[in-house]
C-alpha positions as CSV (number, residue, x, y, z in Angstrom):
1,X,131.3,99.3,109.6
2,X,133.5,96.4,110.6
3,X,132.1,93.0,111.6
4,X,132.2,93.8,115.3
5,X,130.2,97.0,115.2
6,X,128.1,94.4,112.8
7,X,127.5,91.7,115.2
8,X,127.1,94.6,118.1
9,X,124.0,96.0,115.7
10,X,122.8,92.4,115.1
11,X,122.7,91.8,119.2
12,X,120.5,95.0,119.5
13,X,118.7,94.1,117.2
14,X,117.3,90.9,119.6
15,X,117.1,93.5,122.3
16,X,115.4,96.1,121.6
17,X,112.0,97.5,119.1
18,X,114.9,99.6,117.0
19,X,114.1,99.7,112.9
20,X,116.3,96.9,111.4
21,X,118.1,98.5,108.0
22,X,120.5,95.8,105.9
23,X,123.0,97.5,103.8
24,X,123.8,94.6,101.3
25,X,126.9,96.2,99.6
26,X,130.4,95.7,98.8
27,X,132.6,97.0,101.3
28,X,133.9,100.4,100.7
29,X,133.8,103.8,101.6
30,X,130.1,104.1,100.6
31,X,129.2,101.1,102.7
32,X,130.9,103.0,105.5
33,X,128.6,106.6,105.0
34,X,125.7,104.7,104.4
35,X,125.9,102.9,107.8
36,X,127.6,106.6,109.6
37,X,124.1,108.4,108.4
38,X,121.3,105.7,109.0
39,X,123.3,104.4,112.4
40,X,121.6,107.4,114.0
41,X,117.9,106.5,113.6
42,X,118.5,102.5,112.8
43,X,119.8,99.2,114.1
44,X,122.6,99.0,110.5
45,X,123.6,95.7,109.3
46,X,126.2,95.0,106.5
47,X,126.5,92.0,104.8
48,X,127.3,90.5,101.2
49,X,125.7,86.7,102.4
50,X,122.4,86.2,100.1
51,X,121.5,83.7,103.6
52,X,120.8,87.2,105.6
53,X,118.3,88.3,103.7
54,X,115.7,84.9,105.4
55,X,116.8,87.4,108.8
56,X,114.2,89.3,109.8
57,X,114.5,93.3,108.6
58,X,112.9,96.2,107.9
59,X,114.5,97.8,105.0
60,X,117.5,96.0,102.8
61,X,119.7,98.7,100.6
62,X,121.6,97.3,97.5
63,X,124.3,98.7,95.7
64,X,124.5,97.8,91.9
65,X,127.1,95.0,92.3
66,X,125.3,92.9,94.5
67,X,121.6,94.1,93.4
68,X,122.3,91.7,90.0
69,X,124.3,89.4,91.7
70,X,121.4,88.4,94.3
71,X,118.3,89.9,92.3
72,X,116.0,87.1,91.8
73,X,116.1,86.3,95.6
74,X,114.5,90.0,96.3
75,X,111.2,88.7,94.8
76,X,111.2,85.1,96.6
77,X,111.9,87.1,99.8
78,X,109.2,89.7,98.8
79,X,106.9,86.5,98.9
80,X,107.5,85.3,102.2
81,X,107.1,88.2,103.6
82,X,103.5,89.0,101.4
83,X,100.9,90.0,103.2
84,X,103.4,92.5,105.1
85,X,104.8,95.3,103.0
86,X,109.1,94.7,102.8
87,X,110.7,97.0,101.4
88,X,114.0,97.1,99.4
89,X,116.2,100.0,98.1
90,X,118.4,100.3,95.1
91,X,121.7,102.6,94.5
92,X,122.9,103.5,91.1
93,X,125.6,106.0,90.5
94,X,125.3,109.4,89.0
95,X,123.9,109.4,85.6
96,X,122.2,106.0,85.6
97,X,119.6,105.6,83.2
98,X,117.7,103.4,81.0
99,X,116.2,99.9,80.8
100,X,118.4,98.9,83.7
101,X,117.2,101.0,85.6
102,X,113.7,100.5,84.7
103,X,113.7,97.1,84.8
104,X,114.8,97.8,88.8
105,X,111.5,99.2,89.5
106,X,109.9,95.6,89.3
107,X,111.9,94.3,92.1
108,X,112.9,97.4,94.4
109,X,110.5,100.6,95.8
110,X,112.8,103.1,95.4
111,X,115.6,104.0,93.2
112,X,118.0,106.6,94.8
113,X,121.3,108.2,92.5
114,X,124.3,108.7,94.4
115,X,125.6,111.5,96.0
116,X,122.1,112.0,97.7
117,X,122.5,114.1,100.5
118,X,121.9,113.1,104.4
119,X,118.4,114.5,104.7
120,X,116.9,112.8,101.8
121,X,118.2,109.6,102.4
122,X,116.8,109.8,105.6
123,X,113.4,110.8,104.8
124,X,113.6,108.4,101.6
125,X,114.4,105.3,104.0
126,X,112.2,107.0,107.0
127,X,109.3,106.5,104.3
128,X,109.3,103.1,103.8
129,X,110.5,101.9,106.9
130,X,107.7,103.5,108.2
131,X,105.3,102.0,105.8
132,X,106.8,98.2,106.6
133,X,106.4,98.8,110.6
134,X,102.7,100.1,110.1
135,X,102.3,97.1,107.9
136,X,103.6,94.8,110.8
137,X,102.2,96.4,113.5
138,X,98.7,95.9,111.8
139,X,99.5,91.8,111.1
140,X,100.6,91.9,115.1
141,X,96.6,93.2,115.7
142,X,95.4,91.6,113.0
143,X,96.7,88.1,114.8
144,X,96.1,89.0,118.1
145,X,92.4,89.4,117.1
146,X,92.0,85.5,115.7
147,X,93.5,84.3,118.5
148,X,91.1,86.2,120.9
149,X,88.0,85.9,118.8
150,X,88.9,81.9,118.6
151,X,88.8,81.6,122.4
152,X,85.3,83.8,122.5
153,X,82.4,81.3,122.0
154,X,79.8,82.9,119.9
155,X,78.2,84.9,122.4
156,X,76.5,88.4,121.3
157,X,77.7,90.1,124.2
158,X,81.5,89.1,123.9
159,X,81.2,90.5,120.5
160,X,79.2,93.3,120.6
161,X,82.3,94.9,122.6
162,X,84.9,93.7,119.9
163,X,86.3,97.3,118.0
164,X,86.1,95.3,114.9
165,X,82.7,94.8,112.5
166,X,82.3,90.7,113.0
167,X,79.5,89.1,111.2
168,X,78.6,85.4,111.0
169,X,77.1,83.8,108.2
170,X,75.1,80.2,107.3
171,X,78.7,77.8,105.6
172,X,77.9,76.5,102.1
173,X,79.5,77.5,99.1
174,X,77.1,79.4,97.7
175,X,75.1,82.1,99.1
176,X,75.7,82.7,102.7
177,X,73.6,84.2,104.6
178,X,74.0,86.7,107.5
179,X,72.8,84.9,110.9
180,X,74.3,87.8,113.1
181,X,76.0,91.4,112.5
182,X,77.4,93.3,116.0
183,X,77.6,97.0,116.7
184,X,80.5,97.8,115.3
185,X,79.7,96.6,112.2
186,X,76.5,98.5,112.0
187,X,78.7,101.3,112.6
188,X,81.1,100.6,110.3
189,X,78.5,99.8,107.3
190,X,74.9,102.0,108.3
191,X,73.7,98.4,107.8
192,X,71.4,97.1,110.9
193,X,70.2,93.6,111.7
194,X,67.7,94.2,109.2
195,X,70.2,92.3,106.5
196,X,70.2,89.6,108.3
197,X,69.3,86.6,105.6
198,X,71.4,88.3,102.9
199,X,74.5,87.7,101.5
200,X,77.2,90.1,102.9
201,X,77.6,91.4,98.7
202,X,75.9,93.9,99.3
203,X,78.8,95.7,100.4
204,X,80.6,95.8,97.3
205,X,80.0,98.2,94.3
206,X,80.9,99.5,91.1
207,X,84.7,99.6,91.9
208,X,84.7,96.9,93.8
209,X,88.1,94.4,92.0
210,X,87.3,91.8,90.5
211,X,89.5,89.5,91.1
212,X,89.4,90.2,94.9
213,X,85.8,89.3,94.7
214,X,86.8,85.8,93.1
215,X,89.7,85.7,95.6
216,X,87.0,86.1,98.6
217,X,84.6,83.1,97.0
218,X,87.3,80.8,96.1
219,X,88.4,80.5,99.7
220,X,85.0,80.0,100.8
221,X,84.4,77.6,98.1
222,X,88.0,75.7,99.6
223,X,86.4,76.5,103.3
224,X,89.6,78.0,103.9
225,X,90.2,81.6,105.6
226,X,91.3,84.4,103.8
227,X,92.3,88.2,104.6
228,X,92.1,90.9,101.8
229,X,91.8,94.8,101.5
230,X,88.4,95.4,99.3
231,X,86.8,98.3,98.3
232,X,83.3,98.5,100.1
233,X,80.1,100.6,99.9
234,X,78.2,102.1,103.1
235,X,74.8,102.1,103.2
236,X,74.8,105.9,101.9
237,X,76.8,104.9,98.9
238,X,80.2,106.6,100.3
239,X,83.3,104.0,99.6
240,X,85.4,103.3,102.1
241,X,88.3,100.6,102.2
242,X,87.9,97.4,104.4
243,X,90.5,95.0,105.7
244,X,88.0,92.0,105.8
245,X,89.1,88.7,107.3
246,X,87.0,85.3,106.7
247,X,87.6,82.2,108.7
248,X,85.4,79.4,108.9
249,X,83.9,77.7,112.2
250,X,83.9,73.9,112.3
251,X,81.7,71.5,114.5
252,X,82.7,68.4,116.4
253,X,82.9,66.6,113.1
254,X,84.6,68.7,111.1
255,X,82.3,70.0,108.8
256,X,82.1,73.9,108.3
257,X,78.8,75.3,110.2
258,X,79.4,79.2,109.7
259,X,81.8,81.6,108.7
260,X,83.3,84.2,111.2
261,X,84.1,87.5,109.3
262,X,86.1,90.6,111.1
263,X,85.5,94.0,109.2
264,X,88.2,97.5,110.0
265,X,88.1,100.5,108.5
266,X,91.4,101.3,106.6
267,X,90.5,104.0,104.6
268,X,93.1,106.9,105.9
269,X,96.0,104.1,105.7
270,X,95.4,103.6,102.0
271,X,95.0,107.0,101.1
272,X,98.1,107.8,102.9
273,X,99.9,105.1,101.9
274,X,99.1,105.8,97.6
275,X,99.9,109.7,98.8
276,X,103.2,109.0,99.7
277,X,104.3,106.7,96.8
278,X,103.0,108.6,94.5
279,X,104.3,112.5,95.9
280,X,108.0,110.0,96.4
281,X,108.1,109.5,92.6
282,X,106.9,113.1,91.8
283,X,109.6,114.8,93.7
284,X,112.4,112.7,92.6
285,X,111.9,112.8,89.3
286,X,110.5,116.3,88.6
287,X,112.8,117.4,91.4
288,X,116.0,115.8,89.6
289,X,115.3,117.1,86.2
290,X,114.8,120.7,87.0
291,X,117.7,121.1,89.2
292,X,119.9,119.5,85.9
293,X,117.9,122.8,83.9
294,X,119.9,124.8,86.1
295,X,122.8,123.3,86.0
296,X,122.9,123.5,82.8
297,X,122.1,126.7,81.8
298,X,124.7,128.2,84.9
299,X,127.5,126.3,83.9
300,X,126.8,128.4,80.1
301,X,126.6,132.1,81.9
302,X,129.8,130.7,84.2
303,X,131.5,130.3,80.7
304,X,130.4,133.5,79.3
305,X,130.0,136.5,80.7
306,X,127.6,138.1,77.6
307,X,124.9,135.6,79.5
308,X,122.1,135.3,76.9
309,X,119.0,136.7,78.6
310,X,116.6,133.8,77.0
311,X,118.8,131.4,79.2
312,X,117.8,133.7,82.6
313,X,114.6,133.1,81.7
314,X,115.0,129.7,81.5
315,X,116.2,129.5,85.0
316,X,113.5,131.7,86.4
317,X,111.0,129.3,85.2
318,X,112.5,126.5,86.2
319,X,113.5,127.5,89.5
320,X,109.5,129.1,89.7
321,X,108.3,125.3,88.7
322,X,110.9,123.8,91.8
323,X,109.2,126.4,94.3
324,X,105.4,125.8,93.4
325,X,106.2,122.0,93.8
326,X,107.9,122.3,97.2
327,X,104.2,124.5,98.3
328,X,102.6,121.7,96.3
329,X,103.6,119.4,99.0
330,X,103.5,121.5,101.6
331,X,99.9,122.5,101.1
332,X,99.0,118.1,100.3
333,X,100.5,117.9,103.7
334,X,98.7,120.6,105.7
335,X,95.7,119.5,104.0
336,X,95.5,115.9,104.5
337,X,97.4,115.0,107.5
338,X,96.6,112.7,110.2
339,X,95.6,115.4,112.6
340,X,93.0,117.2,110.1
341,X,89.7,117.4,111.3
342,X,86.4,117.5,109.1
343,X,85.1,120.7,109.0
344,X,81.4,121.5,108.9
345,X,80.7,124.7,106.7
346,X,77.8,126.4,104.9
347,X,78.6,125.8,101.2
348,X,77.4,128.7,99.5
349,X,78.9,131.3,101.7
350,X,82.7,129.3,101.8
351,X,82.0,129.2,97.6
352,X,81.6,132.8,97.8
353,X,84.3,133.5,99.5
354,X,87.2,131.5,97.6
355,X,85.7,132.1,94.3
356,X,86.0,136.1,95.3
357,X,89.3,135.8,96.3
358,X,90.9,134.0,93.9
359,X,88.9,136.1,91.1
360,X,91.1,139.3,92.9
361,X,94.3,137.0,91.7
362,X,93.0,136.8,88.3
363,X,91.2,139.8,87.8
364,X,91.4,139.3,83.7
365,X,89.3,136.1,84.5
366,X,85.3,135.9,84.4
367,X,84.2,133.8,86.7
368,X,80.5,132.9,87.6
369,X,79.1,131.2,90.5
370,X,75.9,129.5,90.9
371,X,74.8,127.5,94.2
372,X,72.0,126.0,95.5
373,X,68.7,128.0,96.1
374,X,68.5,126.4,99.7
375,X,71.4,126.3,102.2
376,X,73.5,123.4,102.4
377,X,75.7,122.2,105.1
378,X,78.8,120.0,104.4
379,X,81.3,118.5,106.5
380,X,84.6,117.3,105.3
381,X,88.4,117.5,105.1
382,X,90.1,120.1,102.6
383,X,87.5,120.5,100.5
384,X,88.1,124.5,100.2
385,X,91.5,123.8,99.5
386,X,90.8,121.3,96.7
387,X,88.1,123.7,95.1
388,X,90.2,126.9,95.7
389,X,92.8,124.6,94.1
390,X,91.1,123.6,90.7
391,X,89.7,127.4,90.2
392,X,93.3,128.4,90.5
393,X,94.5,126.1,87.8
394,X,91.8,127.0,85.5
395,X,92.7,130.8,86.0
396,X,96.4,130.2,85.9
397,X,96.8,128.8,83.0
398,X,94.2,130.1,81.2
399,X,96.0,132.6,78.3
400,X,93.1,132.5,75.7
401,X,91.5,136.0,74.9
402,X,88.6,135.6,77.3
403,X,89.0,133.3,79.9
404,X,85.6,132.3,81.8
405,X,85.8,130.0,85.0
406,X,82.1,128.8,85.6
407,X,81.0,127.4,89.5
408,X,78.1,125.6,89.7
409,X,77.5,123.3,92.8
410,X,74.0,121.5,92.9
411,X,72.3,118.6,95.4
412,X,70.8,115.8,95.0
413,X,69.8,112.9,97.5
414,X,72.6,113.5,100.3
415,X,75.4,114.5,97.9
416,X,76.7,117.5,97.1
417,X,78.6,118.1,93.7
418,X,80.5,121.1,92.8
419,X,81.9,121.5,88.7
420,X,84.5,123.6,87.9
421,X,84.5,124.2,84.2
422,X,86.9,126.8,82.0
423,X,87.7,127.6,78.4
424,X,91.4,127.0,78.4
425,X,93.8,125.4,76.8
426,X,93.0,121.6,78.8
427,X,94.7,119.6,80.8
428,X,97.5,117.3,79.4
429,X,96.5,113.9,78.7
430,X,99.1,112.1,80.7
431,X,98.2,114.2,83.8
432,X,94.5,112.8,84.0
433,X,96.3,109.4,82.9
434,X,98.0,109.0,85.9
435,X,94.6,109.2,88.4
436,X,93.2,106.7,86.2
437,X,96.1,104.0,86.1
438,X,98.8,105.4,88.9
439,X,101.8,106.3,89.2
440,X,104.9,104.2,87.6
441,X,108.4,105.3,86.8
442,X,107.2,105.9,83.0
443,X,103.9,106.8,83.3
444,X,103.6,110.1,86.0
445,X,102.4,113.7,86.9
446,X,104.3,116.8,86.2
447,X,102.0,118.6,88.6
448,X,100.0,117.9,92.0
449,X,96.9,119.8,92.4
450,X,95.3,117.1,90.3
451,X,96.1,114.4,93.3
452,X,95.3,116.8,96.4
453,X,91.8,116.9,94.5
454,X,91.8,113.4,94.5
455,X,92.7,112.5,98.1
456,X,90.4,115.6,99.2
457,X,87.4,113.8,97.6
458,X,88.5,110.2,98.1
459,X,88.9,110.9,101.8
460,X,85.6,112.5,102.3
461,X,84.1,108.9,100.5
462,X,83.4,111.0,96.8
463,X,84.0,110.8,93.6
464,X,86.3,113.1,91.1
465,X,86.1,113.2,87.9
466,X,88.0,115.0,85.4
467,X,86.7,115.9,81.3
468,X,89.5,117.7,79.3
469,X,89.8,118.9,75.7
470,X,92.1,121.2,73.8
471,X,89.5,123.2,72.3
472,X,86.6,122.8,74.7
473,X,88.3,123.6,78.1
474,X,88.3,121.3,81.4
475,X,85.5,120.2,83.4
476,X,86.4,119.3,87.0
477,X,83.6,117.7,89.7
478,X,83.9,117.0,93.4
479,X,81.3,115.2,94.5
480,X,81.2,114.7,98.2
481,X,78.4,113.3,100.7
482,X,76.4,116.4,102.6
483,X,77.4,114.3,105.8
C-alpha cells in the first residue's frame, strides 16, 4: 500500500465505525497482499514507526523483522490498553518452530505461518477483531453507566429501573453491610432484601479466585473503585460469571459513606470467548500437523508407483481424524451458539432415546441405563448432544473384549446428575489436563468432545467432572440444575 492509500485509510479511520488493522511490516510484496486481502473488511494501515502503535487500533500484524525489533513495546501497549482486550498478530515463514516461536506466544494471540490462505486469515483476524470491539463496546456501556448512575441521587425508584444488579453497602474497611439491593439484582442473584445486613460474600464460592477476592478488598480498603470479572454463586448454587463494578460515595467532607456496586451477567461472553481461543489453537495445530501426514506420505506414492498399502492407510486415518475435527466444530457451533435456546425435556425418555440409538452404532457394546424412578423435567442448552457425545466416545474407542457403557442419572435437591461410565482403555492424561489448566501452545487437546461437554455443562451453571484410568475405564458426570 503506498503512503497515500495509507494516509487515505488513516482519514477513514476518523470518519467512520470501520475495524482499524495495522500491518507493522517491512515493505514488500507480503505487506502489499496482506493489506489487498484485509482492505475488504478493514480500515489497513502500514507502518514501520514504533510511535503508531500509541494510535488507536483494533488489531496490529507483525512480520518477524519488526516483531523483535519493537517487541518489548507490544506488552507496555498491551497495558494501556488493559482492561480492554488488544489484540496483536505474529507472522513467521514456513517451517518456523521452536523456542522462538514459543517464546512469541507471551506477547502475541495468534501465531499464523505463511502462505495462509485468504479465508483463514480472514476468519483468524475476524476472531479477534471481533473479540477487541466486543471488549470496547462493553467499556463504552460499562462508562456510560458511572456517568448515569453518578448523576442519579440514591433514589430506589431511579434504580430499580437500572438493567444492571446495583447494591449499596455501609463504607468501612471491614465488613460492609448491604443497606439496599434493586430488582435486577434480585434477579440476577435469587437473593431478596432479606440479605440486607450481610456482606455481599455471600456470592462467592468454592471457585471463586483468590486473588480477585483480595483484589475486590484491597480497593475497598484504599476506598478506591475497582471493576473485575468474578466467579459468583446464585442463590441455587448454579455459577455464573459477574462483571462487578465498586465505587465508593463520598459526603460533603469527603469521607466515604457507602459503596455503590453494579452487578451484569457475563456468563455467555466468557464461555464464548474461552470457546474460541481454545477451538483457534486446536485447529491450527492439529489441523497443520495432519495435513503435513499427508503430505508426506503422497509425496512417497508420487515417487513410487509400488505405493506401500500401510502408507494408504496412513492417509485414510489421517484424513478420517481432519474430517471428524471439522464435524467437531461444526457440531460445538450448532450446539452452543448465540441463538440456541434452552430446551425443556423429560429426562428419562430423551436418555432412552439417545442411549438406544447410539447402542444401534455400536451394537458389539452393552450398554445399561438406569434413571430416576419419578419423572424429571430439565431445561438446558445441548445437553443431549453432550451426553450423546460422551456415550459415543466410550463406545468408539472401546476395543477391549467386552465393552460395557453404564448410564445412571439420579436427583438430588434441584440437580440432576447423569454418569457415564465404560471399561475402556481411558482417556489420555493430557486430554483431561487441558479442562483443568487450559489451553497453551504446549499444553492442548487432540480432541473436542471433551470441551463441548464442558461448555454444555458450564453454560447450563453445572459441573463436569472427569475420572480416567488405564485399567479401570472413564467415569464422566454432568451435573446440571433441574431448572
Amino acid at each position: 500500500m503506498s503512503s497515500d492509500a495509507t494516509r487515505d485509510a488513516e482519514k477513514r479511520a476518523d470518519d467512520s465505525d470501520e475495524p482499524r488493522v495495522v500491518l507493522f511490516m517491512e515493505a514488500g510484496r507480503n505487506r502489499e497482499l496482506l493489506a489487498e486481502t484485509l482492505g475488504g473488511s478493514y480500515d489497513v494501515a502500514t507502518t514501520t514507526d514504533v510511535e503508531t502503535l500509541g494510535d488507536s487500533f483494533d488489531c496490529c500484524v507483525f512480520d518477524t523483522v519488526e516483531f523483535n525489533r519493537v517487541a518489548g513495546t507490544v506488552q507496555s501497549r498491551r497495558e494501556m490498553s488493559d482492561p480492554q482486550f488488544l489484540p496483536f498478530v505474529l507472522l513467521v515463514p514456513e517451517g518456523t518452530e521452536g523456542r522462538s516461536v514459543t517464546d512469541a506466544w507471551q506477547y502475541v494471540d495468534d501465531v499464523i505461518e505463511l502462505p495462509v490462505e485468504r479465508r483463514g486469515l480472514l476468519t483468524r483476524i475476524g476472531n479477534l477483531v471481533e473479540r477487541r470491539r466486543t471488549a470496547v463496546e462493553l467499556a463504552e456501556r460499562e462508562a456510560d453507566l458511572r456517568r448515569t448512575v453518578e448523576d442519579l441521587s440514591l433514589k430506589e425508584q431511579a434504580m430499580d429501573e437500572a438493567p444492571v444488579g446495583i447494591t449499596i453497602t455501609e463504607g468501612g474497611d471491614g465488613d460492609n453491610p448491604l443497606v439496599y439491593v434493586n430488582k435486577e439484582f434480585e434477579a440476577l442473584t435469587g437473593y431478596d432484601s432479606a440479605v440486607l445486613g450481610e456482606d455481599c460474600r455471600f456470592l462467592q464460592g468454592a471457585e471463586t479466585d483468590d486473588a480477585t477476592r483480595t483484589r475486590i478488598r484491597n480497593a475497598i480498603e484504599d476506598e478506591e473503585p475497582v471493576a473485575v470479572d468474578i466467579l459468583n454463586y446464585r442463590r441455587n448454587g448454579r455459577k455464573f460469571w459477574n462483571r462487578l463494578e465498586i465505587a465508593p460515595v463520598r459526603g460533603d467532607d469527603g469521607t466515604v459513606k457507602k459503596y455503590v456496586g453494579f452487578q451484569t451477567d457475563i456468563t455467555d461472553r466468557k464461555i464464548r470467548e474461552r470457546r474460541l481461543e481454545v477451538m483457534n489453537r486446536v485447529l491450527s495445530h492439529n489441523l497443520r500437523n495432519k495435513m503435513n501426514v499427508i503430505e508426506g506420505y503422497a509425496a512417497l506414492l508420487r515417487e513410487d508407483t509400488d505405493a506401500d498399502p500401510a502408507a494408504l492407510d496412513r492417509i485414510d486415518e489421517a484424513t478420517a481424524e481432519l474430517m471428524g475435527l471439522a464435524e467437531a466444530v461444526r457440531k460445538i457451533d450448532v450446539t452452543l451458539s448465540a441463538g440456541a435456546e434452552p430446551t425443556e425435556m423429560q429426562l428419562d425418555e430423551r436418555l432412552t432415546a439417545v442411549v438406544t440409538a447410539v447402542e444401534e452404532r455400536y451394537p458389539d457394546v452393552s450398554f445399561t441405563l438406569t434413571t430416576p424412578d419419578e419423572p424429571v423435567v430439565v431445561t438446558a442448552t445441548g445437553l443431549m448432544t453432550a451426553i450423546e457425545e460422551a456415550l459415543e466416545n466410550a463406545a468408539k474407542h472401546n476395543d477391549g473384549p467386552a465393552p460395557q457403557v453404564e448410564v445412571t442419572a439420579t436427583v438430588d435437591e434441584g440437580w440432576v446428575a447423569v454418569e457415564i461410565a465404560d471399561n475402556g482403555p481411558g482417556i489420555p492424561e493430557q486430554e483431561v489436563r487441558v479442562l483443568r489448566e487450559g489451553e497453551t501452545a504446549l499444553n492442548h487437546a487432540d480432541r473436542l468432545g471433551l470441551w463441548l461437554m464442558y461448555w454444555v455443562v458450564s453454560r447450563a451453571g453445572g459441573e463436569f467432572d472427569v475420572q480416567s484410568n488405564d485399567s479401570e475405564g472413564t467415569v464422566v458426570t454432568l451435573s446440571v440444575p433441574t431448572e
